[in-house]
N, C-alpha and C positions, 0 to 999 in steps of 0.2 A: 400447553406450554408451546410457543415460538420458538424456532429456532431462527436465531440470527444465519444472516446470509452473507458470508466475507468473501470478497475478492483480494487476492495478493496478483499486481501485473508486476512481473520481473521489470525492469528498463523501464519503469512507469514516469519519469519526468519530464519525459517531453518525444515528442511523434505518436508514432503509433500505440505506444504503451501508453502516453496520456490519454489520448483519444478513446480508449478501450477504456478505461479506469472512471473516465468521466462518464461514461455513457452507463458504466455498472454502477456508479453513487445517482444517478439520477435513476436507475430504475431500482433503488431500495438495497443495494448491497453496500455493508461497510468496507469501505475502499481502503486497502492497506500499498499504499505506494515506495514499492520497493528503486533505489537509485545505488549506485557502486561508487560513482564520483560527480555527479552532476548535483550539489549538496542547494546551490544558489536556485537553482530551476526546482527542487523537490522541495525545497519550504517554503517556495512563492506558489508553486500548485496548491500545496498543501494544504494552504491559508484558502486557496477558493475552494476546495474539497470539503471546508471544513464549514463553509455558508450551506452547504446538502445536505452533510453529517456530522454531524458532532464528537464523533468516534473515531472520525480517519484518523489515519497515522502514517506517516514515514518510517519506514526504517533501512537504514547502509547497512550493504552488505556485499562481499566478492562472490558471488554467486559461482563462481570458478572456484573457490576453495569448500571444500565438503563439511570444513567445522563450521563457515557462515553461514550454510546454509542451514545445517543443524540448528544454531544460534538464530537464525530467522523464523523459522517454523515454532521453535521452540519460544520465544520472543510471542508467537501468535498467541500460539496456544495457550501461555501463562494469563492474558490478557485477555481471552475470551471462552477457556472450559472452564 
């Protein structure tokens, strides 16, 4: 049995976090594209993440507040254990 290979990049919509995020869906990891308020730039990445993988995903969240980020993890992991 495989085990899937996910990447979550915090600030993944655009710089450096896109750049990192893209280079992990091109080499075989499912790209989970995390964004706080940049909603317009993470669902147009999205959409090209999603011509590599099938699987990508978006998801907001304040990464500064301890329930989202519970809420994002927990988001993952409902989705892929």
């Amino acid at each position: 049995m495989s085990q899937k290979k996910i990447a979550l990049v915090t600030g993944s919509a655009k710089g450096l976090g896109k750049a990192l995020l893209w280079r992990l869906a091109q080499n075989g990891f499912i790209p989970i594209l995390h964004y706080q308020s940049s909603k317009v730039e993470a669902e147009n990445f999205l959409a090209e993440l999603q011509n590599i993988c099938s699987e990508a995903q978006a998801i907001q969240a304040d990464i500064n507040q301890m329930n989202e980020v519970e809420r994002l993890f927990q988001m993952i992991d409902n989705q892929y254990n």
